[in-house]
C-alpha positions as CSV (number, residue, x, y, z in Angstrom):
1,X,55.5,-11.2,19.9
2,X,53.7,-13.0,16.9
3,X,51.5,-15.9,17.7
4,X,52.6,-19.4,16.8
5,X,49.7,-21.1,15.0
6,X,51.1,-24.5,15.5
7,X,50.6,-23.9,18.9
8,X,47.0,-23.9,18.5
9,X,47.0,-26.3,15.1
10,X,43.7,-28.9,16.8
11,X,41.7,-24.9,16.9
12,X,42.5,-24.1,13.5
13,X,41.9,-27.2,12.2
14,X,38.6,-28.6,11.6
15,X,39.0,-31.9,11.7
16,X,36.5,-34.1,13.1
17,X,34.1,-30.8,12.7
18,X,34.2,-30.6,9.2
19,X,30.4,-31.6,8.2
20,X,29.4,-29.1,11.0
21,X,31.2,-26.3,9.8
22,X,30.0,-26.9,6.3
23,X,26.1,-27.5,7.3
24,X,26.7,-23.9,9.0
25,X,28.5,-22.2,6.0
26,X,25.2,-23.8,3.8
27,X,22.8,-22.5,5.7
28,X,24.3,-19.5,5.7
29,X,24.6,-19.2,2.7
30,X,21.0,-20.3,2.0
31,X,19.7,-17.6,4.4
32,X,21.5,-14.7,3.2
33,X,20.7,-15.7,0.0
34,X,16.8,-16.1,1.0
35,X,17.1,-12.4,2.7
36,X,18.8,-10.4,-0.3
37,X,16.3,-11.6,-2.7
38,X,13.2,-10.9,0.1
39,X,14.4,-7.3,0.7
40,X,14.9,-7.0,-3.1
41,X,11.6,-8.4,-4.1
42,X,10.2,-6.2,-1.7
43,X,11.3,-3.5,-3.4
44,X,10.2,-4.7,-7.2
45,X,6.8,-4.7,-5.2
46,X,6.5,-1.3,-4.6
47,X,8.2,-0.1,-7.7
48,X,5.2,-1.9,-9.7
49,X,2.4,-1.2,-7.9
50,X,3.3,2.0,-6.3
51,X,1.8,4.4,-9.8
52,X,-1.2,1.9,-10.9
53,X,-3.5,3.5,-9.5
54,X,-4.7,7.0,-11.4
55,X,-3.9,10.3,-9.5
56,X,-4.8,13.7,-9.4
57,X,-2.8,16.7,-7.6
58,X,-1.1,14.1,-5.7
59,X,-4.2,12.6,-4.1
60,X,-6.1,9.7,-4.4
61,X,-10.2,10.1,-3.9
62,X,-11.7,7.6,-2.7
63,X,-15.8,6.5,-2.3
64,X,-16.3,4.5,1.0
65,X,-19.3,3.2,2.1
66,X,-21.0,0.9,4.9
67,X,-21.1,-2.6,4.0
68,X,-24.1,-4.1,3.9
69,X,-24.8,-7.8,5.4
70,X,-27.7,-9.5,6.2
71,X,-27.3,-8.8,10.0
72,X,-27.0,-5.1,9.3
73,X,-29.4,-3.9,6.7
74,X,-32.2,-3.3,8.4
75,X,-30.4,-1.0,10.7
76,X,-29.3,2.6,9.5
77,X,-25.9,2.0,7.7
78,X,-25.3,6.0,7.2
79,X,-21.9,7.9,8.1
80,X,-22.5,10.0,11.4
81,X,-20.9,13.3,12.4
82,X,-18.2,11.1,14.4
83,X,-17.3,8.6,11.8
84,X,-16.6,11.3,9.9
85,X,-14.0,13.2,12.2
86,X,-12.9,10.0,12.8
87,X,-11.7,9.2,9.1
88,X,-10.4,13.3,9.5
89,X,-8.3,11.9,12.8
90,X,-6.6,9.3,10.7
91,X,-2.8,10.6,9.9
92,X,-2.7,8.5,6.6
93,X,-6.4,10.0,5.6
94,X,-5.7,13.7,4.4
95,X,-10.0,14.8,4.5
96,X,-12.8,13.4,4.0
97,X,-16.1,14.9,3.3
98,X,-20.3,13.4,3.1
99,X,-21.9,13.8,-0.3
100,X,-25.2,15.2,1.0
101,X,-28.1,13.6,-1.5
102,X,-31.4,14.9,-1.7
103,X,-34.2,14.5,1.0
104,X,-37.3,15.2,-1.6
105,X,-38.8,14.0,-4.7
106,X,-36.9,15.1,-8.1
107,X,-37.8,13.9,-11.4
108,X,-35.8,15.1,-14.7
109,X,-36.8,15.4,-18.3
110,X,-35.4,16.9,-21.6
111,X,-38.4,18.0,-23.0
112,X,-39.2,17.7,-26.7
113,X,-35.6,17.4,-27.4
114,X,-35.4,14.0,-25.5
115,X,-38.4,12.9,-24.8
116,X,-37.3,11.0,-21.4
117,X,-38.0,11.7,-18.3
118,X,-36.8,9.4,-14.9
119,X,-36.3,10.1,-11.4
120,X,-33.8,11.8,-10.2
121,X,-31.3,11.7,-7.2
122,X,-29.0,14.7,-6.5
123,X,-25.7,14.5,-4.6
124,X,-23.5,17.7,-3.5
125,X,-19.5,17.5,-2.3
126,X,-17.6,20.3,-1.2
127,X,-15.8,21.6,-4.2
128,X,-12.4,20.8,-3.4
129,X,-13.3,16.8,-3.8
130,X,-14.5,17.7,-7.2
131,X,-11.5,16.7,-10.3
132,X,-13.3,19.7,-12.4
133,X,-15.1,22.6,-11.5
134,X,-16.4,24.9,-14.0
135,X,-16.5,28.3,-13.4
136,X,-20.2,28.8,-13.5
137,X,-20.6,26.4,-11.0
138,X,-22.0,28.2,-8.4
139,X,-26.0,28.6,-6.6
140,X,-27.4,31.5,-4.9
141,X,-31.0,31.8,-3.5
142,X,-33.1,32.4,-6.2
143,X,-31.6,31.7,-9.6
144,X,-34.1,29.2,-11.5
145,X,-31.1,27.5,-13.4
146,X,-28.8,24.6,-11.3
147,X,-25.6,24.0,-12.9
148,X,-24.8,19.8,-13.2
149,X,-21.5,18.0,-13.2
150,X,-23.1,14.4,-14.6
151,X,-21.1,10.9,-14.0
152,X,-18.9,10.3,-17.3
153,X,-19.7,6.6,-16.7
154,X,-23.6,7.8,-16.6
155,X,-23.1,9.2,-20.2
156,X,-21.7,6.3,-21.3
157,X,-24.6,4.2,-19.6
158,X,-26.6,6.6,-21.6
159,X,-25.7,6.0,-24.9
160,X,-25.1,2.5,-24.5
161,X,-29.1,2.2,-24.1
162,X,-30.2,5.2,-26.0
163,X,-30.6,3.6,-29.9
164,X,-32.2,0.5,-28.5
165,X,-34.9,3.6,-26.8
166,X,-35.3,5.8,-30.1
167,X,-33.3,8.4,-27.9
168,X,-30.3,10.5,-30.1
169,X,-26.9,9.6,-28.8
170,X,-24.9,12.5,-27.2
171,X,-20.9,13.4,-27.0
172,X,-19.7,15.3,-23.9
173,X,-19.4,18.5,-25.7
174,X,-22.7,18.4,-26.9
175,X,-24.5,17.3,-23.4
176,X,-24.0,20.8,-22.3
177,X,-26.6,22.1,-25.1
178,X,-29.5,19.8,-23.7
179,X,-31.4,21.8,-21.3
180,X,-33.1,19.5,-18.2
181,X,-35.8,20.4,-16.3
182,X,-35.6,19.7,-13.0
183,X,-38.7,19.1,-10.6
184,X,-38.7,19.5,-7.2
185,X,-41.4,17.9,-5.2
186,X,-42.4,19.6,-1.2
187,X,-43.9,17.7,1.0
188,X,-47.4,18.3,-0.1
189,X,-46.5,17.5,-3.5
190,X,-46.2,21.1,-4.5
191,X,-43.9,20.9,-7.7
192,X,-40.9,23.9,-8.4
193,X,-39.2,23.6,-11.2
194,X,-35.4,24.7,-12.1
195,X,-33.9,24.3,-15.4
196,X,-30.7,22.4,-15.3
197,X,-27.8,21.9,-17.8
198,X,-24.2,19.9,-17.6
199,X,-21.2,22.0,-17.4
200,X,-19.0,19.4,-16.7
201,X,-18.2,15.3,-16.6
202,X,-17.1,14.0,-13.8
203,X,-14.4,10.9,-13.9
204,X,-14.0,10.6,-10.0
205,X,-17.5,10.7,-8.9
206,X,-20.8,8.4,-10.4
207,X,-23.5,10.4,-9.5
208,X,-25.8,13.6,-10.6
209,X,-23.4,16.9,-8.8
210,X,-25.6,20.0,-7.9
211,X,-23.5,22.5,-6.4
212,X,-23.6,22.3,-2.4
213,X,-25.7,25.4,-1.5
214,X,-28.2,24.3,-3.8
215,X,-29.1,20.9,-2.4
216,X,-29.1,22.3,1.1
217,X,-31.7,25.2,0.3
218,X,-33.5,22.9,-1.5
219,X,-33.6,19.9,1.3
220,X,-34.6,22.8,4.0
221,X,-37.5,24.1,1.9
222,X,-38.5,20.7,-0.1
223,X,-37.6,18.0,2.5
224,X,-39.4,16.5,5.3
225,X,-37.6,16.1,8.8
226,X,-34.2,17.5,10.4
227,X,-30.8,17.1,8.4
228,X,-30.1,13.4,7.3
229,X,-26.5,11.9,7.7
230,X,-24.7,11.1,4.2
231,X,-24.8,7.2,3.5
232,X,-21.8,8.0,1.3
233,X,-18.3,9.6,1.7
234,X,-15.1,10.6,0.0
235,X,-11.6,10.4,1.0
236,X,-8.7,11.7,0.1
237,X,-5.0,10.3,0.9
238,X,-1.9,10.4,-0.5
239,X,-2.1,6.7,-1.5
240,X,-5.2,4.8,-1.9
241,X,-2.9,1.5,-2.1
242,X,-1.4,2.1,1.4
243,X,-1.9,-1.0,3.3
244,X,-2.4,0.8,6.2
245,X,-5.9,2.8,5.2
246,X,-7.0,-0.6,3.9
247,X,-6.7,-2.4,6.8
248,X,-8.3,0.4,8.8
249,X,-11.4,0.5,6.4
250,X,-11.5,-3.2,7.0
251,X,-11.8,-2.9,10.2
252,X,-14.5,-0.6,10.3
253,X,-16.3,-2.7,7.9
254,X,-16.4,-0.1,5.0
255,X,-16.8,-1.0,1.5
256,X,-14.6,0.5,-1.4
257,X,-14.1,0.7,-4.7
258,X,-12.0,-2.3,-5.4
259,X,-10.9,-1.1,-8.8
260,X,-9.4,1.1,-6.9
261,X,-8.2,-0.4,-4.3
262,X,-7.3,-4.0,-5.9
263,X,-3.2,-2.9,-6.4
264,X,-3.2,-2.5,-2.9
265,X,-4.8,-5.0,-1.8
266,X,-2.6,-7.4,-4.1
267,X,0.6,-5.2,-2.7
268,X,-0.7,-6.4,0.8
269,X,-0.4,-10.1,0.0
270,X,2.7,-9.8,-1.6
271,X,4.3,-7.8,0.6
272,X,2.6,-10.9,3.8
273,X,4.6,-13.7,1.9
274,X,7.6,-11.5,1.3
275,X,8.0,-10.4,5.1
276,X,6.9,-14.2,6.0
277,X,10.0,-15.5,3.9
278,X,12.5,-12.4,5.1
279,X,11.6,-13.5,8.3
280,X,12.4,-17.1,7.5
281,X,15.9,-16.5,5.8
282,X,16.3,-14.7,9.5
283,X,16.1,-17.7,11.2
284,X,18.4,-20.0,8.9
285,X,20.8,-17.3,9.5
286,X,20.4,-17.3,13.2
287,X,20.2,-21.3,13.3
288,X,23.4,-21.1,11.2
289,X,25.6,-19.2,13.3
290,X,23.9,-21.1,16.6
291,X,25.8,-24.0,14.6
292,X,28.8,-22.3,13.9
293,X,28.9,-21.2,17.8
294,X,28.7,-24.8,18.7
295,X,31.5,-25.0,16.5
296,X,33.8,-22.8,17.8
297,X,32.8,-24.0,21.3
298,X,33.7,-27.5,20.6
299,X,37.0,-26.3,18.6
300,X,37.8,-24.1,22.0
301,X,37.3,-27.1,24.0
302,X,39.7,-29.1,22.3
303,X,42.7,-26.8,21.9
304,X,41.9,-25.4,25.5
305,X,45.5,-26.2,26.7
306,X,47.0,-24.8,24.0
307,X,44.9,-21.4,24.3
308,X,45.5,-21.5,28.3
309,X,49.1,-21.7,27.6
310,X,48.7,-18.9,25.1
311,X,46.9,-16.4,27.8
312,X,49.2,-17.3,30.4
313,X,52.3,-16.0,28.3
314,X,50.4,-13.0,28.2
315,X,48.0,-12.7,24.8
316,X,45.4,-10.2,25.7
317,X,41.8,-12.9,25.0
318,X,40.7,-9.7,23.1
319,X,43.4,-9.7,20.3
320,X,43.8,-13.8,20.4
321,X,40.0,-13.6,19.7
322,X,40.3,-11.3,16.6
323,X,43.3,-12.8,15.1
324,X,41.8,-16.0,15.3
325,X,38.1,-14.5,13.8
326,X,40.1,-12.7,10.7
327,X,40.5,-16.4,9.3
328,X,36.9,-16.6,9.0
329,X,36.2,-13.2,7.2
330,X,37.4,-14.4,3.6
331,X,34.7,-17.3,3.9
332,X,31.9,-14.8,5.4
333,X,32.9,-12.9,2.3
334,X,33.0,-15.8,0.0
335,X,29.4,-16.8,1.3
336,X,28.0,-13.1,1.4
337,X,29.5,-12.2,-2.6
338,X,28.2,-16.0,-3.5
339,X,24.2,-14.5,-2.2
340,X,25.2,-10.9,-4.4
341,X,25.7,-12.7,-7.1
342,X,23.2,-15.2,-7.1
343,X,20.5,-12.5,-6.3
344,X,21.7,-10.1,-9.0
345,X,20.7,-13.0,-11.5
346,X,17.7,-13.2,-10.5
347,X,16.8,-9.7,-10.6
348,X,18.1,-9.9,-14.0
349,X,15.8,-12.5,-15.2
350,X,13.0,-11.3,-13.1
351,X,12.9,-7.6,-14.8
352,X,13.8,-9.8,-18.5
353,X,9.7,-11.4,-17.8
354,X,8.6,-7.6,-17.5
355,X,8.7,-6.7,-21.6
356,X,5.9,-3.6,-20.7
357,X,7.1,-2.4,-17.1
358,X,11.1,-2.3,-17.9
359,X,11.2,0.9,-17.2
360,X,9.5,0.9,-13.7
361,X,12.4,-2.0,-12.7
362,X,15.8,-1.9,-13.0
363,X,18.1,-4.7,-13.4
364,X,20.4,-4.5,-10.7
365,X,20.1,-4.9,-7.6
366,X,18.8,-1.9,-5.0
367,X,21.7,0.0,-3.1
368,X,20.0,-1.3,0.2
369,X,20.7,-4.8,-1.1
370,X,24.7,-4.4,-1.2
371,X,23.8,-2.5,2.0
372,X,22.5,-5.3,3.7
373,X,24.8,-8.0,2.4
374,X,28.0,-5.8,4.1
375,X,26.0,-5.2,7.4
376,X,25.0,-9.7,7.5
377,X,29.2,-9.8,7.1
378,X,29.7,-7.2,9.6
379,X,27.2,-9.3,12.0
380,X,29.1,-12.9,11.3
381,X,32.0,-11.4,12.1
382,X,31.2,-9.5,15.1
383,X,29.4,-12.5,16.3
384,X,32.2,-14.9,16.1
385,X,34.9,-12.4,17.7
386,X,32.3,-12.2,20.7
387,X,31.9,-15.6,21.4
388,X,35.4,-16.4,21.1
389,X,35.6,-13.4,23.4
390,X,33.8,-14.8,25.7
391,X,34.9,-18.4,25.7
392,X,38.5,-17.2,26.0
393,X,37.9,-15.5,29.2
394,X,36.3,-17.9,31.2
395,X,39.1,-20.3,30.3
């Protein structure tokens, strides 16, 4: 039998009600609204900042070291054996590995050629943290010549200073001609001496690069005292920006490269005040539809005669409560294609201020967004049939 909405006119009608129902439908619409564009902003985020920083292979390589305070550096600020697993142990930290440096004395020079001459430190990685590796480079006990990879920046250090010095300015290609001699100091001051030329620049790491087996013969048979640990290591992940690694090197007070680092670290703050006001539109939609319950509560209270009556002739409170909530769904929808809307203009004006990054935004709004907007209308609804559920069968 169809119902007869006259019979429950004061429930359908707002009446006295009207300024709550419309402070509800407001602050609904203001929180959906404050939640599309939060999810969606979320989004740009990472579509910015998620290929700023320069990769190779896939990975990120990263140099990490201790930071040192004034409470700390007297102590020994070096990576042990444990630290090191540790970083291993870290799921979003693929490898890391210890540049091992040299525990002796080593002076270069360039002969008559150059005529400079400066000490020397030495540093060796395993070869899979290198971003080029020549063929030749390679060590074996007893071969007087020690391939180099040198530090691109150090070149350009180098020939920054080199006019002001009387010294000849060099280009990458030609580096590779000048022959170094390397001297190696032993504990008793006993000098060996290897000649040493640059087969390669390195982009990813500032230092002088001897291969591996070199620098540990030569810190076993020039060096004084056991093994040392490495006071610097590499790192290699799958994002260098991931919020997650930065947090965990903050917490083990290492220090990074910020040039590096400096997208995530701005992602992170974004992304803070982003959740912060997501989590806000959250509660203006949960304090709306508190108000709307009250609504309804106060609307049940006043037609509860009528509704009584209603059940008594034998409505099921199960399909009086979702004939009654369908009124509602073309002013959910209303309110939830108002927010689309709304948000979809600013996303357009928001990727119209980005003249250089266009392509790394698009102007409409992220699938997830229309996504969300039908699951908030799903919610209203399914809220309101519950509570009038509910109300209906304690009557």
């Amino acid at each position: 039998m169809p119902i007869n909405y006259k019979t429950i006119a004061p429930f359908l009608n707002p009446g006295s009600s009207r300024t709550a129902m419309f402070v509800s439908y407001t602050g609904l619409a203001i929180g959906v609204l404050l939640l599309l564009c939060s999810v969606q902003m979320y989004v740009n985020i990472n579509q910015l900042l998620k290929d700023k920083n320069p990769r190779k292979d896939g990975f990120d390589f990263v140099s990490v070291t201790k930071t040192i305070t004034n409470e700390n550096m007297g102590g020994d600020n070096r990576f042990t054996d444990i630290d090191i697993e540790e970083m291993r142990s870290q799921p979003f930290i693929v490898d890391a590995a210890p540049l091992l440096s040299n525990q002796f004395r080593a002076k270069a020079s360039a002969g008559s050629i150059i005529p400079f001459s400066t000490d020397l430190f030495l540093e060796a990685i395993q070869n899979n943290f290198l971003d080029t590796i020549p063929q030749n480079f390679t060590w074996q006990p007893g071969q007087t010549s020690v391939p180099i990879i040198f530090s691109a920046d150090f070149l350009e250090m180098y020939n920054v200073f080199a006019p002001a010095q009387g010294l000849p300015q060099l280009s990458a290609s030609s580096i590779g001609a000048v022959n170094i001699i390397i001297e190696c100091y032993g504990p008793l001051g006993i000098k060996t001496d290897f000649t040493g030329q640059i087969v390669a620049l390195s982009d990813r790491i500032n230092s002088v690069l001897v291969p591996q087996p070199f620098l540990e013969w030569a810190n076993t048979n020039f060096g004084v005292g056991p093994k040392q640990p490495a006071s610097r290591v590499f790192i290699k992940t799958t994002d260098a920006n991931n919020v997650t690694l930065l947090n965990f090197l903050t917490l083990k007070n290492y220090n990074v490269n910020k040039d590096r680092t400096k997208f995530g670290r701005v992602k992170q703050v974004l992304k803070t005040v982003v959740v912060a006001l997501g989590g806000f539109a959250v509660l203006v939609i949960l304090l709306a539809l508190l108000l709307f319950s009250f609504y309804l509560q106060l609307m049940v209270a006043r037609s509860k005669n009528n509704l009584a009556l209603l059940l008594s002739l034998g409505y099921a409170p199960a399909w009086l409560s979702s004939t009654v909530t369908k009124r509602w769904i073309p002013t959910y929808g209303g309110i939830i294609l108002f927010a689309i809307l709304f948000a979809q203009l600013l996303q357009y004006f928001f990727w119209q201020t980005f003249e250089g990054n266009k392509d790394a935004l698009s102007p409409l709004l992220h699938p997830i967004i229309l996504f969300l907007a039908m699951l908030l209308l799903s919610v209203c609804v399914a809220v309101n049939y519950r509570i009038l559920k509910k109300m209906l069968f304690s009557l």
